[in-house]
N, C-alpha and C positions, 0 to 999 in steps of 0.2 A: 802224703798218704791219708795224714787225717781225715784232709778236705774233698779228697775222694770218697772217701768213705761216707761222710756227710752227705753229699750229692745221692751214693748210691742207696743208701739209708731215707734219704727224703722221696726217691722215687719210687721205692716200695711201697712208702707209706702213702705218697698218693694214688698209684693201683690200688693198693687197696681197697684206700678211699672210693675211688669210681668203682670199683667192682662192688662194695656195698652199696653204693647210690645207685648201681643199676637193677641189686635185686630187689630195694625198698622198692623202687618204683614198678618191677613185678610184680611186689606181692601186692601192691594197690591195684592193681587191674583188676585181682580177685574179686574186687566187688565196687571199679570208679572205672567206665569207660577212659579210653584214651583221648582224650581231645584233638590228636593229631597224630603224629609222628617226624621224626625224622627226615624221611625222604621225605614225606608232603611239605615240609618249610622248607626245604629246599628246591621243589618246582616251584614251590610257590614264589619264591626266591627270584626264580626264574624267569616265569609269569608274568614278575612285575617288573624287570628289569629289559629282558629280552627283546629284540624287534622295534617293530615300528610304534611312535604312540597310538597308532590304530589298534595295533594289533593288542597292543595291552588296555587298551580301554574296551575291545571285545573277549578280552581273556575273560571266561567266568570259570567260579569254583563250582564245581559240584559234589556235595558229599551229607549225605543223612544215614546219622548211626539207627540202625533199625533190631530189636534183638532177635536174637538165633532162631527163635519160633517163627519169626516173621521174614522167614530166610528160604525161599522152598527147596524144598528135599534136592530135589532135580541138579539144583547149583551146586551143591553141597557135594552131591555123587560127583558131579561130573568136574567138580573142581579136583577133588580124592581122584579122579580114574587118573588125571589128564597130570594132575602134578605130584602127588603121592601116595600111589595106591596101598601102603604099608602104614598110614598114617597113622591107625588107631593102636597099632601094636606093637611098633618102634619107640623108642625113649628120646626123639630127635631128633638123631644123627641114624645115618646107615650110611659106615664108611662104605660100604664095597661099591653102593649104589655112586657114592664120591668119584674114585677110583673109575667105574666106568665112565661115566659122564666127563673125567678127565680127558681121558685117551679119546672117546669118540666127537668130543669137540675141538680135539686138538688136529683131528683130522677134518672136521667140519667147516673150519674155520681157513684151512691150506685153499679146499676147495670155493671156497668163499670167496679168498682174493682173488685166485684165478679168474671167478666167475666176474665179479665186482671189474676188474681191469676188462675185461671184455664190456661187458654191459656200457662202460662209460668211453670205449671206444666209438661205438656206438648211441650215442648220446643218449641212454636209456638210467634211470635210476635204480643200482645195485640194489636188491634183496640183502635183507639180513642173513647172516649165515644162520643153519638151521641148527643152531643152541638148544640141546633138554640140559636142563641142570640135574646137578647130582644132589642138589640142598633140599632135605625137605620141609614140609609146609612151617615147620616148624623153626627152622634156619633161616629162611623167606621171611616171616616176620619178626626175628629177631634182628637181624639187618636192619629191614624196615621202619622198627620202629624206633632203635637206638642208635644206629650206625650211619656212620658217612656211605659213601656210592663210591669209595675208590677201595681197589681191589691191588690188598696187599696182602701177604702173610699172615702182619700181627692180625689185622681188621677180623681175618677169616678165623684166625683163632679166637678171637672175641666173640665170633658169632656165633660160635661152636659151645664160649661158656655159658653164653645168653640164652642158647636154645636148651643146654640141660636146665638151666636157673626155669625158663619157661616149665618145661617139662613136672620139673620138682615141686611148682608153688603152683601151677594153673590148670584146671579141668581139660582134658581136650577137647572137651563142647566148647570152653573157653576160649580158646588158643584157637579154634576155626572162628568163632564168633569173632573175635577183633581180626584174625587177618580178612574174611570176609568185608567185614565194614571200613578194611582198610586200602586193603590190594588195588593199586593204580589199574585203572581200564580206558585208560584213552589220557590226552593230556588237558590235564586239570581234572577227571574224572575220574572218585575214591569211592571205592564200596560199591556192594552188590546194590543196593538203591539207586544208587546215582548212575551206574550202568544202566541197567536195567530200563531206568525212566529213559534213561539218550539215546538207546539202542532201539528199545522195543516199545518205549511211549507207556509204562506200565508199571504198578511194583514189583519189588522181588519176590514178593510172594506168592506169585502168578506165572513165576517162567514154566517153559513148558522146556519137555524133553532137548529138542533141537534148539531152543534158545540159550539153554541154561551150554550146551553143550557149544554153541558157538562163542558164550564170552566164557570158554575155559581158551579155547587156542589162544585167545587173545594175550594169556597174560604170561607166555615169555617176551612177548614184543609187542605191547598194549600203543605204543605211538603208530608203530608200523601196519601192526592190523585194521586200526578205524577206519584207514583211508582206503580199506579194501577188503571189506567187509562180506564179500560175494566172490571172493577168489574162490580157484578151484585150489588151492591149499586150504582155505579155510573151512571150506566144505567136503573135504575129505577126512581132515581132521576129526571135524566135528561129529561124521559118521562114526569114525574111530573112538570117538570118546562114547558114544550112545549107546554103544556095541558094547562099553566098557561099563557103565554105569551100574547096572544090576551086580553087577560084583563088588561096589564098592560100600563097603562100611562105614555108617553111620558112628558117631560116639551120642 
């Protein structure tokens, strides 16, 4: 019994432990960009393991931190319309928005398979299923920048503490400023910068309405969309989003 207790005694104490290491390293962002994150070592990871040595000797990284000022409006709106239009008012989380994004992916995803076994009956490449999540901006780069990519319970509740820790210690001009410079847009391709110049040959601080609003669809399914870039999904969206953008709040 002792030595139960021991084990259960030393595991507290090392949560705890990581749960303080990860809010020092929030409250440094306040004022030290992130140099990376998380999921970026890990494509990166990937990058350089992955494939043929062709392939990884044409892998290149693309990513330049550029600040918030240097961020146009445009991306900003239409990242808020497209991924969380509540962002500036909410403390993080919005369970109810959770809750939906539950049920209607859970039926998205039924349809998905269905569709995916047909498509590959026909020697066609299945579409992703059509995932909104229920996380907002704010959950997304708490993930992002301290979490692994597998999708467990505890994970999701980590990312739930990370997002209030964010909340608590970081400006929300902040908290868009790093996921902005951060949010994968293609593979290998970090930050409204490095998009921006791949996509439209240009900086971020120049996108225009319809730009800014086409690399918002991109980032539930940022692999999937580069290679199709002129879909009529992506171009409907995007309408969607432009139509949205005037409504969305700035911090």
């Amino acid at each position: 019994m002792r030595a139960i207790l021991r084990w259960i005694t030393c595991l507290i104490v090392a949560g705890l432990a990581l749960q303080l290491f990860f809010v020092l390293r929030i409250a440094a962002m306040a004022a030290i960009d992130p140099q990376s994150t998380t999921f970026q070592r890990s494509e990166a990871w990937q990058l350089a393991t992955q494939g043929s040595s062709a392939q990884r000797g044409d892998a290149r990284w693309q990513q330049q931190w550029v600040p918030y000022d240097q961020i146009a409006d445009s991306l900003k709106r239409a990242v808020i319309a497209s991924e969380d239009a509540e962002f500036i008012y909410h403390r993080g989380i919005e369970w109810e928005a959770i809750e939906r994004a539950r049920q209607r992916n859970a039926k998205a995803e039924e349809i998905a398979a269905r569709r995916a076994a047909q498509a590959r009956a026909r020697g066609k490449e299945p579409a992703p299923p059509k995932i909104r999540g229920g996380s907002t901006i704010t959950q997304q780069l708490a993930k992002n920048l301290l979490l692994s990519g597998e999708r467990t319970l505890l994970r999701k509740g980590q990312e739930l503490v990370l997002a209030t820790a964010l909340e608590v210690l970081l400006s929300k001009r902040r908290i868009l400023e790093i996921y902005l410079n951060n949010v994968e847009w293609g593979e290998g391709v970090f930050g409204a910068e490095a998009a921006a110049q791949r996509y439209f040959r240009k900086p971020a601080s120049r996108l225009s309405a319809n730009e800014a609003a086409r690399l918002a669809v991109m980032l539930p399914s940022p692999k999937f969309f580069e290679r199709r870039p002129t879909s009529a999904y992506v171009n409907g969206r995007a309408s969607t989003i432009m139509a949205r953008m005037a409504s969305a709040d700035l911090p």
